[in-house]
Every structure is written in structure tokens, then in C-alpha cells.
C-alpha positions as CSV (number, residue, x, y, z in Angstrom):
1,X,26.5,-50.7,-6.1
2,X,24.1,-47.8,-5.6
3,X,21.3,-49.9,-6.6
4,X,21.9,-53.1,-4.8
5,X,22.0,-51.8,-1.9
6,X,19.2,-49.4,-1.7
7,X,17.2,-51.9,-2.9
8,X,18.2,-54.8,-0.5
9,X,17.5,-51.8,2.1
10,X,13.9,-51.4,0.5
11,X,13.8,-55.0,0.7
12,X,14.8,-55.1,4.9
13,X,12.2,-53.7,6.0
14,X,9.2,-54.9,4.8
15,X,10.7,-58.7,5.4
16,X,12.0,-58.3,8.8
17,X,8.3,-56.6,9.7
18,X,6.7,-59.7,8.1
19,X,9.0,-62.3,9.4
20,X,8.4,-61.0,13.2
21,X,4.9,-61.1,13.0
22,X,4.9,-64.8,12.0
23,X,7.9,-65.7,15.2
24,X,5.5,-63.3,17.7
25,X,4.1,-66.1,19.3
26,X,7.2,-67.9,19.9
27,X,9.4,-64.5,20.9
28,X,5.8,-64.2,23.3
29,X,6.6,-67.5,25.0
30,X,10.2,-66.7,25.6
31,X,9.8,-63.6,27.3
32,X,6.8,-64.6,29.3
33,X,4.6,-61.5,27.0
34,X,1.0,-60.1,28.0
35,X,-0.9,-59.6,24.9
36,X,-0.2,-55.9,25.4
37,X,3.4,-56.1,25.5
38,X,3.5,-58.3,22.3
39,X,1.4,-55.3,20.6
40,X,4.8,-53.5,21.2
41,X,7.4,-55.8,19.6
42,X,6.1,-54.5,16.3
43,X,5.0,-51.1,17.4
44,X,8.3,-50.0,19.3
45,X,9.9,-50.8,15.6
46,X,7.5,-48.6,13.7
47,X,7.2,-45.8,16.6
48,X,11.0,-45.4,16.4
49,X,11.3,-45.3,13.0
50,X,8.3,-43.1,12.2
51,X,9.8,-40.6,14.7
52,X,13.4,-40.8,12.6
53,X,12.1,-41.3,9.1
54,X,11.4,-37.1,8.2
55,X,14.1,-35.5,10.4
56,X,16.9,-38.5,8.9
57,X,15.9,-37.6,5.7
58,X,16.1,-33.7,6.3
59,X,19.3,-34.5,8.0
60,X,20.4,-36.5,4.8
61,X,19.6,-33.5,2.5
62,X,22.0,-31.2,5.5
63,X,25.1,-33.6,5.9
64,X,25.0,-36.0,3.6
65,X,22.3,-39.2,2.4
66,X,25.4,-41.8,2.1
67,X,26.3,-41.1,5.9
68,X,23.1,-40.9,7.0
69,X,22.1,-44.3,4.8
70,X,25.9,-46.1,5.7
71,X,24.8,-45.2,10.0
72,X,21.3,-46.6,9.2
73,X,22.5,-49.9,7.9
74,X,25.1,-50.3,11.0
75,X,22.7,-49.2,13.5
76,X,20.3,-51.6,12.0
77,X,22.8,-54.8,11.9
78,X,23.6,-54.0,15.4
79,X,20.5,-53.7,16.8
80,X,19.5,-56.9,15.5
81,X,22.4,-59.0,16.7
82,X,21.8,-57.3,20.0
83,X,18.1,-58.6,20.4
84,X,19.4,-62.0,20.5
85,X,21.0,-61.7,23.7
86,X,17.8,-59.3,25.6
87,X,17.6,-60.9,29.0
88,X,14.2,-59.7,29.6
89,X,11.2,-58.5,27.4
90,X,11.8,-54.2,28.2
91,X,15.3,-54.7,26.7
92,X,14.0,-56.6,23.3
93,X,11.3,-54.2,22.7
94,X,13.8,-51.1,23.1
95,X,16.1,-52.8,20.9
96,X,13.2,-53.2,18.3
97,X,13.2,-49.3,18.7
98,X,16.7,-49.1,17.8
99,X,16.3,-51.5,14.9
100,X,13.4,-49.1,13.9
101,X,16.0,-46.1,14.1
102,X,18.4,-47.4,11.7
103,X,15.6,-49.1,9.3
104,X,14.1,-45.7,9.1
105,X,17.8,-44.2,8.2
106,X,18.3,-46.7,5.2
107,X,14.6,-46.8,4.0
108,X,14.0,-43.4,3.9
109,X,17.3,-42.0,2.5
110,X,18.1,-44.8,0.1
111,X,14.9,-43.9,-2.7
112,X,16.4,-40.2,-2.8
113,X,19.9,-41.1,-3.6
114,X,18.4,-43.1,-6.5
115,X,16.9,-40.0,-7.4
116,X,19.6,-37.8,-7.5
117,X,22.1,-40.5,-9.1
118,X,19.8,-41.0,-12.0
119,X,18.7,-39.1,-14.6
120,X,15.2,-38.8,-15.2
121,X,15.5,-41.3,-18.6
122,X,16.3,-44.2,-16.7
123,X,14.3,-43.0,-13.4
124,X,11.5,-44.8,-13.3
125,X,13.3,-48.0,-14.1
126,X,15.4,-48.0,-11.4
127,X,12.8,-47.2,-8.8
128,X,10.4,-49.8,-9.9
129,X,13.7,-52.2,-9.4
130,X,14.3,-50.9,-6.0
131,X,9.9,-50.8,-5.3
132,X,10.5,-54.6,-6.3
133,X,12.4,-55.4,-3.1
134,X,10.0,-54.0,-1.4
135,X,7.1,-55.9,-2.8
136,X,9.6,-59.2,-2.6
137,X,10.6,-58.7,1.6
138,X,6.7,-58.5,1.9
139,X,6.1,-61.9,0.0
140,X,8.7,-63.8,1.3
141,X,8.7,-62.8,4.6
142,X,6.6,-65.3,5.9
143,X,7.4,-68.5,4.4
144,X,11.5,-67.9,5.2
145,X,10.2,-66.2,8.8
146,X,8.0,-69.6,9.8
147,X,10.8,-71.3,7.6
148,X,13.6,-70.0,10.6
149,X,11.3,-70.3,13.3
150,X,10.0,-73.4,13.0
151,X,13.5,-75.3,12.5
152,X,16.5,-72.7,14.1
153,X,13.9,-70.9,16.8
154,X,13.2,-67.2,16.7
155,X,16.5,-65.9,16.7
156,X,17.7,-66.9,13.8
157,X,14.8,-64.0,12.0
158,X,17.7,-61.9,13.9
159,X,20.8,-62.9,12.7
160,X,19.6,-63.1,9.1
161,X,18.7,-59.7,9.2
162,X,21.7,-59.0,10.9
163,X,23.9,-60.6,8.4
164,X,21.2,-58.3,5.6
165,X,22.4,-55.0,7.3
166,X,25.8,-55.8,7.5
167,X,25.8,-56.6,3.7
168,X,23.8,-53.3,2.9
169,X,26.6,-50.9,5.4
170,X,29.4,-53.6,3.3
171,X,27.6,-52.3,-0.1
172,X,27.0,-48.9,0.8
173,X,31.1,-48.2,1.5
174,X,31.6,-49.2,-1.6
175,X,29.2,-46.5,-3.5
176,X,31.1,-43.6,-4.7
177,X,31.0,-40.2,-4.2
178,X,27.6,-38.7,-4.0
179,X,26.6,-35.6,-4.7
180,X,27.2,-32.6,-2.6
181,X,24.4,-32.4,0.4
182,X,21.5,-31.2,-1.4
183,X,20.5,-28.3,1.4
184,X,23.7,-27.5,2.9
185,X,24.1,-24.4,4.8
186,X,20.4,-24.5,5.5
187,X,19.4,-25.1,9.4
188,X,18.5,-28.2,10.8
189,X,14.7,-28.0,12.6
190,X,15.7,-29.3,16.2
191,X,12.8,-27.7,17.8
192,X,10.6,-29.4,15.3
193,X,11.8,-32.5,15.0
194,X,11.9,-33.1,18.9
195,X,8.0,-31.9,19.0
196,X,7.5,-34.3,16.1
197,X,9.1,-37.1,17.7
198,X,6.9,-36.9,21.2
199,X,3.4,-35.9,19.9
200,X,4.2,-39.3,18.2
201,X,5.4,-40.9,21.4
202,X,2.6,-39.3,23.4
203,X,0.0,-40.6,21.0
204,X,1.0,-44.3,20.9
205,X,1.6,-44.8,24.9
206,X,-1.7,-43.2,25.4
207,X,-2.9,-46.2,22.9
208,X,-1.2,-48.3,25.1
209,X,-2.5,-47.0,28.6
210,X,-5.9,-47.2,27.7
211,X,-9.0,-47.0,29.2
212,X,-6.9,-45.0,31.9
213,X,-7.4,-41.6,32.4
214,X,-4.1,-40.8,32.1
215,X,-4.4,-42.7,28.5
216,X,-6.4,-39.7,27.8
217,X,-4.3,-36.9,28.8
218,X,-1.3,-38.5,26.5
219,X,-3.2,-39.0,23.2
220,X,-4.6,-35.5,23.9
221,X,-1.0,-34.6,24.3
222,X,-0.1,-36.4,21.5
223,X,-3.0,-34.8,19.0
224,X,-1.5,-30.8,20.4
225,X,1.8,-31.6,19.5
226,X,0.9,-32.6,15.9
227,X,-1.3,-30.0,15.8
228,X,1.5,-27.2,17.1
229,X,3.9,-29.4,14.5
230,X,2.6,-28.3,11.6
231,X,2.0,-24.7,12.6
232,X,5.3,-24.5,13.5
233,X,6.5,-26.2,10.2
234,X,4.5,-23.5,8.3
235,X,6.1,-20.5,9.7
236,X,9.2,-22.3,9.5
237,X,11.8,-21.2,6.7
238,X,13.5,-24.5,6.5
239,X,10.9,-27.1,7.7
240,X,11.4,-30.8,7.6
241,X,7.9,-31.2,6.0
242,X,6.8,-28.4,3.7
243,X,3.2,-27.9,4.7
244,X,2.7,-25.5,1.6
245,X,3.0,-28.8,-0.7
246,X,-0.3,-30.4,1.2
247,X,-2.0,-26.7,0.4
248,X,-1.6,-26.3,-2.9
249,X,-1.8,-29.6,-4.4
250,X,-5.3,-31.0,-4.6
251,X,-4.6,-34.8,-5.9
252,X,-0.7,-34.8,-3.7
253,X,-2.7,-34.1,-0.2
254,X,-5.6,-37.0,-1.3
255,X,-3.2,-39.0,-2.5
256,X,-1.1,-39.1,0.5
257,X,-4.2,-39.1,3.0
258,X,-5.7,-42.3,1.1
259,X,-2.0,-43.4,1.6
260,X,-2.2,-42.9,5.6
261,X,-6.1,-44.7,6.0
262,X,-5.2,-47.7,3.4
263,X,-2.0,-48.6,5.0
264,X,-3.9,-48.0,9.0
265,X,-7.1,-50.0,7.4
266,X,-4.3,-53.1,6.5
267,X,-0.9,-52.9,8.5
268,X,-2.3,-54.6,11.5
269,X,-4.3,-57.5,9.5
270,X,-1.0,-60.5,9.5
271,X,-0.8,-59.4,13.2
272,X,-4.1,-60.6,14.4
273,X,-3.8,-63.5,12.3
274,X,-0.3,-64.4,13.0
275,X,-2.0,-64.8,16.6
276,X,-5.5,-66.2,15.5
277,X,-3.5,-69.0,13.0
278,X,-1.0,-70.1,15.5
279,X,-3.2,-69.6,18.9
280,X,-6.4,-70.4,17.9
281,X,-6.1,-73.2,14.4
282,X,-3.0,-74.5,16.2
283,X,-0.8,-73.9,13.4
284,X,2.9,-74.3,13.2
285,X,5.3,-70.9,12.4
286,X,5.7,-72.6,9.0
287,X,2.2,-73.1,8.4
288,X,1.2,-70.0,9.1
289,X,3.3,-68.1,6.8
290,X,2.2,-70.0,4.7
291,X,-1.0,-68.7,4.8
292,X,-0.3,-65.5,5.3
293,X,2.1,-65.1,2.4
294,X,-1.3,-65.6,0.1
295,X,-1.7,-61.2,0.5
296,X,1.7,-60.1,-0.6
297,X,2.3,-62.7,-3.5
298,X,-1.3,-61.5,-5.0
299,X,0.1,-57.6,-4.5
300,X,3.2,-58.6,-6.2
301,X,1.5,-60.0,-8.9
302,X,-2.1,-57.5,-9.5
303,X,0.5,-54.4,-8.6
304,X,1.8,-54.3,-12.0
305,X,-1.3,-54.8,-13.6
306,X,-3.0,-51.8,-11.6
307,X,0.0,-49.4,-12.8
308,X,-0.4,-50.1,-16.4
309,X,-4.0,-49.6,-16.1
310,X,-3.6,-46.4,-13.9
311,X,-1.8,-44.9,-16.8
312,X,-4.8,-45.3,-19.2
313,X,-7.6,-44.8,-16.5
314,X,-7.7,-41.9,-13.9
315,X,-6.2,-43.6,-10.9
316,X,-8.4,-42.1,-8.9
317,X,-11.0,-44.8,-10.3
318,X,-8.7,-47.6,-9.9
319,X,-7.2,-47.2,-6.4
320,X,-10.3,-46.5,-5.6
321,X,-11.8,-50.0,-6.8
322,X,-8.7,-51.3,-4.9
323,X,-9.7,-49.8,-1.4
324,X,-13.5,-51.5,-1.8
325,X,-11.9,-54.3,-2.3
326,X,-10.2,-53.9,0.7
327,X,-13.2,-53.2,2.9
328,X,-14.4,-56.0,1.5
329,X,-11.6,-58.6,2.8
330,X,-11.9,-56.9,6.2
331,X,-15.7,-57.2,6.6
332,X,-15.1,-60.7,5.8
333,X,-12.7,-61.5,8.8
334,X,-15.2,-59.6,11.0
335,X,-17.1,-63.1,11.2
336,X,-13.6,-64.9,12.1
337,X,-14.5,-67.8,14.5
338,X,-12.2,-70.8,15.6
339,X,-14.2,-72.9,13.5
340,X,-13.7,-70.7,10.6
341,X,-12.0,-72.9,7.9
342,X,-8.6,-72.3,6.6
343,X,-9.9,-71.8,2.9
344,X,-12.0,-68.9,4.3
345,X,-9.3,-66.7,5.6
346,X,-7.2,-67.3,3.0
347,X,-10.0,-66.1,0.5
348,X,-10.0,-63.2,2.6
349,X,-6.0,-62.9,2.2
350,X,-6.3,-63.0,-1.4
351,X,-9.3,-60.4,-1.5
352,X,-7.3,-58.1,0.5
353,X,-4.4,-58.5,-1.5
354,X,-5.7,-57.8,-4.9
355,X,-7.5,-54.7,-2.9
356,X,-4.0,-53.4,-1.8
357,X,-2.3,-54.0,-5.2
358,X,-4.9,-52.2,-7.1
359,X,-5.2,-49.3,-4.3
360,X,-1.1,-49.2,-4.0
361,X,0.8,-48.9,-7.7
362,X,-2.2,-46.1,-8.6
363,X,-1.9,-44.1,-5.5
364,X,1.4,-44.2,-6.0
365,X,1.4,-43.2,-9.7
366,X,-0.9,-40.3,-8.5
367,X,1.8,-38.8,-5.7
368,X,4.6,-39.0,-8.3
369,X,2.7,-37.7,-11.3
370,X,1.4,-34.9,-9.5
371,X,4.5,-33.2,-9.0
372,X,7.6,-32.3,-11.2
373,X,10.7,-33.8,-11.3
374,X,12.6,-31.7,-9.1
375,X,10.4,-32.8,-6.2
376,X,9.9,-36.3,-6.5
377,X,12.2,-36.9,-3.6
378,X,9.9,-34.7,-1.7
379,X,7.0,-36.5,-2.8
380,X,8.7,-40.3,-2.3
381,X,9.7,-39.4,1.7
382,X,6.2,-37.6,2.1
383,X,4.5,-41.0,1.2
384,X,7.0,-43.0,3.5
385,X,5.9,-41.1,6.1
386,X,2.5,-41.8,5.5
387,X,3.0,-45.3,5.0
388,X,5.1,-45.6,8.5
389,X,2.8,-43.3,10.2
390,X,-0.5,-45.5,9.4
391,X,1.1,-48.6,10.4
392,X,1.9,-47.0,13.3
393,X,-1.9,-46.0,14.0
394,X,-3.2,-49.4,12.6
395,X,-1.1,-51.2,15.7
396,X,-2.4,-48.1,17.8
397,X,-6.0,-49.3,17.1
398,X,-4.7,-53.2,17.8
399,X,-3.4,-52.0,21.0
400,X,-6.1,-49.8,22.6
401,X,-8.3,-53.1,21.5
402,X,-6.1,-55.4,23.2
403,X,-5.9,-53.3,26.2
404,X,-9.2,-53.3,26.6
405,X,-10.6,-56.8,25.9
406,X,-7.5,-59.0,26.6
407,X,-5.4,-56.4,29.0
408,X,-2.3,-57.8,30.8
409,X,-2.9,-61.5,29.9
410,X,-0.8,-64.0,28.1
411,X,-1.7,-65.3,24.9
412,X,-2.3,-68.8,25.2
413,X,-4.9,-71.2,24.2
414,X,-7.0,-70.5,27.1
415,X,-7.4,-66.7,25.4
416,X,-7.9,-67.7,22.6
417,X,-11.7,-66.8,23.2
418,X,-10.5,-63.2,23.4
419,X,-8.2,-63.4,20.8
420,X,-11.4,-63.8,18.4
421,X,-13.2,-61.1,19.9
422,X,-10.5,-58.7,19.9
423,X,-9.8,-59.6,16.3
424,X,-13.1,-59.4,15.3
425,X,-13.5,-56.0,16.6
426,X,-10.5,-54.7,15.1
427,X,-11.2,-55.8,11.9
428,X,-14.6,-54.1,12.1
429,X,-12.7,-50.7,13.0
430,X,-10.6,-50.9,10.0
431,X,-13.3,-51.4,7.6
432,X,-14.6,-48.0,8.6
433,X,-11.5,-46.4,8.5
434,X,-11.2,-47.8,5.4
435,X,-14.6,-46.6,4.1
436,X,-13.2,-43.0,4.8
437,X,-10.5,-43.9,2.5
438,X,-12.7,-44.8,-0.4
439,X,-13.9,-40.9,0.0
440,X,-10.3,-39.4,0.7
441,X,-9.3,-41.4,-2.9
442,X,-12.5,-40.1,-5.2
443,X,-11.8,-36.6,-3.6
444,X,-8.3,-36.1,-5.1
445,X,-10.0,-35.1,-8.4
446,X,-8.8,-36.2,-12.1
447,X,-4.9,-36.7,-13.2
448,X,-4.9,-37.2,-16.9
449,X,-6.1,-34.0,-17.7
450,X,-4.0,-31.8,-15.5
451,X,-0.2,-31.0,-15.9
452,X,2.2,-32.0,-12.8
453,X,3.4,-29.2,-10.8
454,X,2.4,-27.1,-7.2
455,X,0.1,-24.6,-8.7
456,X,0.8,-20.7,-7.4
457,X,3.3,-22.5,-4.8
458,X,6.6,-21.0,-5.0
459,X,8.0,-24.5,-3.4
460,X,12.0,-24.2,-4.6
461,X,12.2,-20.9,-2.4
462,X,10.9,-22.4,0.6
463,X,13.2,-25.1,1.9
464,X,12.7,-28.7,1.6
């Protein structure tokens, strides 16, 4: 029971995010959007639930994961049924916050109950099972979401992930008793989790606002409070990130940085050509995720291949291999025109999705690897962080483009002009980012020849 519904959780996620971006220009024309307001139907999501996602988890390990996971799941189902009824674009997008809220609640606690349900024989088996859904959502997210779209209109993306939550709250009352709460009688970090939540806040309005100056004074906002975050979290005897773990392991802090640029160098990639494929090519919801679903099948399939081989060859090397690849697909959309034929982008899907595979299932393997047992649920929500907080950034970096080139204009054929140049420069962005990345995943230095561990870090002493 455990298992099925942590995994359809795992699964949730990364579906309903893909589903969306194929219905975006539909859910556009029904709320009258600007392009800068449909920047936010996916943002709002990933704001929320990169602001929840590290104190939920803390709070999980303080009360309880089952009630933090069961609250999650309703919180998500609700929220989703609710956007069907928004009478006006401000109350969708808050309600995508909310669904971002309970996502984060279920996603993020539902890997460490696995964890501590399992013992370490079996362990890796049952989170490649629950990694699976994951890697499935992604894949079929935008063949069903054009699927819906195309013949029962944008809402129905809604009520199937609805009907999802409410099967996932149904599945997760009938799990048995969990262990106690794994830090009870510690403190809960309210002081830090509020600073946490606005620097994030701060940083992606100030996105949103630009080229204002008062754009500038939130991001800069936005940059402090991060910066005072994880001082505070360091002096901090029960911190809902332990900072020491990012000091004292080389190959977890390389790791998890290549993490944060790969997933900002990608996230925002079936965004812009959700938009270019159905705005520009004239495509139909169906069509288009079609086309888009070319990047996560090729992941599902290369992933695999890139563990195995990351457990014979330093995955350094190999995720490495994957994030050139990667800059490679995105220099390639950098000459997107509306001429551009279909076989081109999806050549470019492909490339980027053998890149992501082989960068992913390494990295991975590296972040897990490099620690003991006893803090692999440390190391899982560290990296689910990472991964919400780049996607976060990558729709940032959409935003502030949009802002700037396209600003409070619909999307419609008549911008479709724009549309290409805002996409093009976008794409050209990433690829740098991405570049860094290449460094950030050569510098974590060699696994096979090291034992796991947190060298000279006292860790079990300091909170979690």
C-alpha cells in the first residue's frame, strides 16, 4: 500500500507539470493571458512547492511523514478540482500555488517513508519502482495531456489529477502504522522556514517585474534572504537543511549543484515549445505532445543504461557526457525559426533527452553513493530541492525574457514573431548555464575509489 501510493505520488507530479504545459495555450485563451501571466501558471506551481518542499519534510521528520503525505494528497485533489471553477486568471494561478503546496507535501515526504519502511536489502529496488513513476508521469504526460485537451478541453487535465490525488489520500489511509516521527521533540525552524519561503518569493516576482527598478530591489531582496538563510541554518541546532553536509562532502555539494544548473538548463525547454508548436507550426494539443513526448520516452529508456554504466565508470565522466549532450540540444533550438521543420526539433528533443538520461541516473547514483545509509533521506530531499529549485529558476529566466521582449501581450499568432525571438534567446541562456554545469559535474572528483560517508562531519549530532 506503502508503495503504490508513494509511487503514484512520484508519478503526479511530473505528469500534471507536463500535461499543463501542453493545455497552456488553450487555459491562455480562456482566461484572456499575457504571455507573462502564462509564465506563471507553471511557475506559481513550482514557487509554492519549492517554498514547502524542505520545511514539509522537516515537519514530516517532527509530527509525522504519513500526516504530512495523507494532507499533501487532499490539499492536492482539492486544489485541482477547485481550478476548474477559477472565474478569472489571479484565482487559477493561486490555486496552482495551492496545488504546488500539497504536491510538494506528497513528493517530498513519500521517498523517505520508503526509506524508513524498507530495509536497506530491498532498498534500492523499491526506489527505482517509485523513480519509475516519475520517469513514466514525464513520458506520458503529453500524449494523455493533448489527449484531454484536444477532445474534453482543458479541464479535464484537472479532474484527472483530481481523481489521482484523491486515490493517493484513499491509498495513503490505508498504510499502517509508521514509524514513530523520526525527530520528535526537536524544534521546528519557524524563523527559518519563513525567511526561506520569501527570499524565494522575492526572487521570482522580481523575475516577473522586470526591467523595473523595483524588479531590482526584489531579486536583490531575494539573493539577502538566501544568503541570511543559510547563515542562519548554520548556527542553527536543528536546521531544516544541514549546511555542514554541503561543507564536508566534496562529490554530495557537486553533485547536487550539477543537479540545480541541469534541471534550470532543461525545465523550461517543453514550455517554449509547447507555445512555439501550437502558436507558431499551428499544431493541435494532441500533436504537440506528441512531439514533445519524444525527450522523456528517450530518458526513460537511456536512464537505465546510464546507471548501469555509472556503476562501472566514474559517474562523474558519464553525467558529464550527458550534460554536453544537453548543451548540444539547446544550441540546436537557438536557430528555431517558423520554418524550422518538425523533424528538426524533434531531433533536438531526442538529443536533449539522451543528454538528460545520461546526466540524471549518474548524478543521481553520485548523491546516494556518497553518503551512508543513515542519511539517504537527507540526501534524497536535498536533491528534490534542487531539482524544484532549478525549475523554478529555469521559468525565472523564461519570465524575465518574456517580460522583456513580449511584456503584457497575448500570445497569438500575430506574436508569434516574438515568440521565436524570445525562445531563441532563452535557449541561448540555458546553454551557458548549462556549460557551467559541465564544470560543476567534472569538479565533484572520483567515486569509485572513495568510501561513502561525511568525512570529519559529526552529522548524527547535528539535527536533520
Amino acid at each position: 500500500m506503502l508503495l503504490a501510493a508513494a509511487t503514484l505520488a512520484a508519478f503526479l507530479m511530473p505528469f500534471m507539470g507536463s500535461a499543463v504545459n501542453v493545455a497552456l495555450p488553450t487555459i491562455s485563451a480562456a482566461f484572456s493571458m499575457s504571455a507573462l501571466s502564462v509564465t506563471w501558471v507553471a511557475s506559481a506551481f513550482l514557487l509554492a512547492a519549492a517554498m514547502v518542499l524542505v520545511p514539509a519534510g522537516r515537519l514530516a521528520d517532527l509530527i509525522g511523514r504519513k500526516k504530512i503525505f495523507l494532507t499533501g494528497a487532499v490539499i492536492f485533489a482539492a486544489g485541482s478540482l477547485a481550478c476548474i471553477g477559477s472565474p478569472n486568471q489571479g484565482v487559477f494561478i493561486a490555486l496552482r500555488a495551492v496545488q504546488g503546496v500539497g504536491a510538494a507535501m506528497t513528493f517530498g515526504t513519500g521517498t523517505a517513508m520508503l526509506i524508513s519502511a524498507y530495509p536497506p536489502e530491498i532498498r534500492g529496488k523499491i526506489l527505482g519502482i517509485n523513480i519509475a513513476g516519475v520517469y513514466i508521469g514525464l513520458t506520458i504526460g503529453p500524449f494523455v495531456g493533448g489527449m484531454l485537451v484536444q477532445h474534453l478541453g482543458w479541464e479535464s487535465i484537472f479532474i484527472f489529477t483530481a481523481l489521482l490525488g484523491a486515490l493517493v489520500a484513499a491509498l495513503a489511509m490505508g498504510i499502517g502504522t509508521q514509524p514513530d516521527a523520526a525527530a520528535s521533540g526537536e524544534v521546528f525552524d519557524w524563523p527559518g522556514a519563513a525567511l526561506y519561503a520569501v527570499a524565494l518569493f522575492s526572487l521570482m516576482y522580481g523575475f516577473s517585474v522586470l526591467p523595473s527598478l523595483a524588479a531590482a530591489v526584489w531579486i536583490a531582496a531575494g539573493v539577502a534572504g538566501l544568503v541570511f538563510f543559510v547563515r542562519q541554518q548554520s548556527m542553527n541546532p536543528f536546521p531544516l537543511i544541514n549546511i555542514r553536509l554541503f561543507k564536508a562532502n566534496r562529490v554530495f555539494a557537486f553533485s547536487n549543484l550539477a543537479a540545480l544548473i541541469n534541471y534550470c538548463a532543461t525545465f523550461a525547454i517543453t514550455f517554449i515549445l509547447s507555445l512555439f508548436l501550437q502558436h507558431v507550426k499551428m499544431l493541435t494539443p494532441l500533436q504537440a505532445g506528441m512531439v514533445l513526448v519524444v525527450e522523456p520516452l528517450l530518458q526513460a529508456l537511456f536512464s537505465p543504461l546510464a546507471g548501469r554504466l555509472s556503476d562501472r565508470y566514474e559517474p562523474r565522466v558519464i553525467a558529464s557526457i550527458g550534460m554536453m549532450l544537453t548543451v548540444i540540444g539547446l544550441i540546436s533550438l537557438t536557430w528555431m525559426q517558423a520554418d524550422t521543420p518538425l523533424a528538426q526539433v524533434v531531433t533536438s528533443l531526442a538529443v536533449l533527452g539522451v543528454g538528460f538520461a545520461f546526466f540524471s541516473s549518474p548524478n543521481v547514483n553520485a548523491i546516494m553513493s556518497s553518503v551512508e545509509n543513515r542519511y539517504y533521506g537527507v540526501a534524497s530531499a536535498t536533491l528534490a530541492t534542487m531539482r524544484m529549485l532549478g525549475q523554478m529558476l529555469s521559468m525565472g529566466i523564461a519570465m524575465l525574457v518574456f517580460a522583456v521582449i513580449i511584456g503584457d501581450q497575448s500570445l497569438s499568432v500575430k506574436t508569434g514573431g516574438k515568440l521565436i525571438s524570445s525562445g531563441r534567446l532563452i535557449f541561448g541562456i540555458l546553454a551557458v548555464i548549462c556549460i557551467f554545469g559541465i564544470f560543476a559535474s567534472l569538479a565533484r572528483g572520483r567515486m569509485h575509489e572513495r568510501s561513502p560517508g561525511i568525512p570529519g562531519d559529526d552529522y548524527e549530532n547535528s539535527g536533520s
